[in-house]
C-alpha positions as CSV (number, residue, x, y, z in Angstrom):
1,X,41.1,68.9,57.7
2,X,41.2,67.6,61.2
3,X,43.1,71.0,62.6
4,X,39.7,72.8,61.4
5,X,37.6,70.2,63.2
6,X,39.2,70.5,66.2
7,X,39.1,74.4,66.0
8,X,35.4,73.5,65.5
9,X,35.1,71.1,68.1
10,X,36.9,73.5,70.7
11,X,34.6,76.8,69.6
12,X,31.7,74.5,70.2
13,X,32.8,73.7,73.6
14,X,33.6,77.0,74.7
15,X,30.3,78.3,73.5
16,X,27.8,75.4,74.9
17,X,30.4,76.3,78.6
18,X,29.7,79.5,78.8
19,X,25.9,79.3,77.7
20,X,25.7,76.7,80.5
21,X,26.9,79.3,83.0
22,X,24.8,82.2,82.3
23,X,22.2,79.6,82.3
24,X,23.2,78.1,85.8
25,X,24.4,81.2,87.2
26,X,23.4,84.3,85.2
27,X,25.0,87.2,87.8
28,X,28.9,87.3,88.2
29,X,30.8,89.5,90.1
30,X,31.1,93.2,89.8
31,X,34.2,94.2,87.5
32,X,34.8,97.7,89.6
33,X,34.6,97.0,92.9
34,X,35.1,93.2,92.2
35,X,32.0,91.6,93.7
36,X,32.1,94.3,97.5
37,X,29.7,96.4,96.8
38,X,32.5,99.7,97.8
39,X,35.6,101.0,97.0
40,X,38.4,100.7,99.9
41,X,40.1,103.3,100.6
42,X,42.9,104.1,103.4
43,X,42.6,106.3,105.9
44,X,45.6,108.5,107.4
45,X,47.5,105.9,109.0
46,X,47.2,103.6,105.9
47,X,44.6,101.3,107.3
48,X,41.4,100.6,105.0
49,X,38.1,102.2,105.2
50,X,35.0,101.4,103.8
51,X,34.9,103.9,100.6
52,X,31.4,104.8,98.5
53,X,29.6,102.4,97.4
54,X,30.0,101.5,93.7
55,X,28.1,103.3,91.0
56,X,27.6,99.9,88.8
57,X,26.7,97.9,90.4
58,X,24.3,100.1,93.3
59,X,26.0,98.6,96.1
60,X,24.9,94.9,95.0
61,X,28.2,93.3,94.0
62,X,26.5,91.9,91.0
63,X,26.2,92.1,87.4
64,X,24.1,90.1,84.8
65,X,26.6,88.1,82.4
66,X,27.1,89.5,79.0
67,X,25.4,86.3,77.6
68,X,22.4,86.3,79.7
69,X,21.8,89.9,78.6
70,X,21.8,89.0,75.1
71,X,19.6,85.7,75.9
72,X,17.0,88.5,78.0
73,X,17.2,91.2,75.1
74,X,16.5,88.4,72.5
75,X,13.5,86.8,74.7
76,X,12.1,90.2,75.2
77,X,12.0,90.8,71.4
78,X,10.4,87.4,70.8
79,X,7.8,87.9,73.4
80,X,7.2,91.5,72.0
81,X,6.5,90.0,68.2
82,X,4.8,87.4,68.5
83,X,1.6,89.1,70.5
């Protein structure tokens, strides 16, 4: 009995953590170009370049969390409902 309460206990945690950080911080860092903005690329001596900007993020180095998109999509339905 106490194993499954501590699974509990630690699912809790990790839930209420990361619903505190898309909370505190809702934008991490872009997964392609890993919060640049661009690609690098080298050039013909084998130093880097600036590459294209990346398509995901539009240059930003942003993204919204996963949770904070499900928090906006869920707020957007409520608001939507309820006038």
């Amino acid at each position: 009995m106490s194993l499954l309460l501590l699974a509990a206990a630690c699912l809790l945690a990790v839930t209420f953590g990361y619903g505190g950080r898309c909370w505190l911080s809702p934008f991490g860092d872009c997964r392609k170009c890993h919060g640049m903005g661009h690609a690098l690329k080298n050039d013909r001596k084998g130093r880097l370049k600036r590459g294209k900007d990346c398509r995901r993020c539009k240059a930003t180095g942003k993204r919204i969390r996963v949770g904070r998109w499900i928090y906006n999509r869920a707020a957007r339905t409520y608001r939507a409902g309820t006038r």
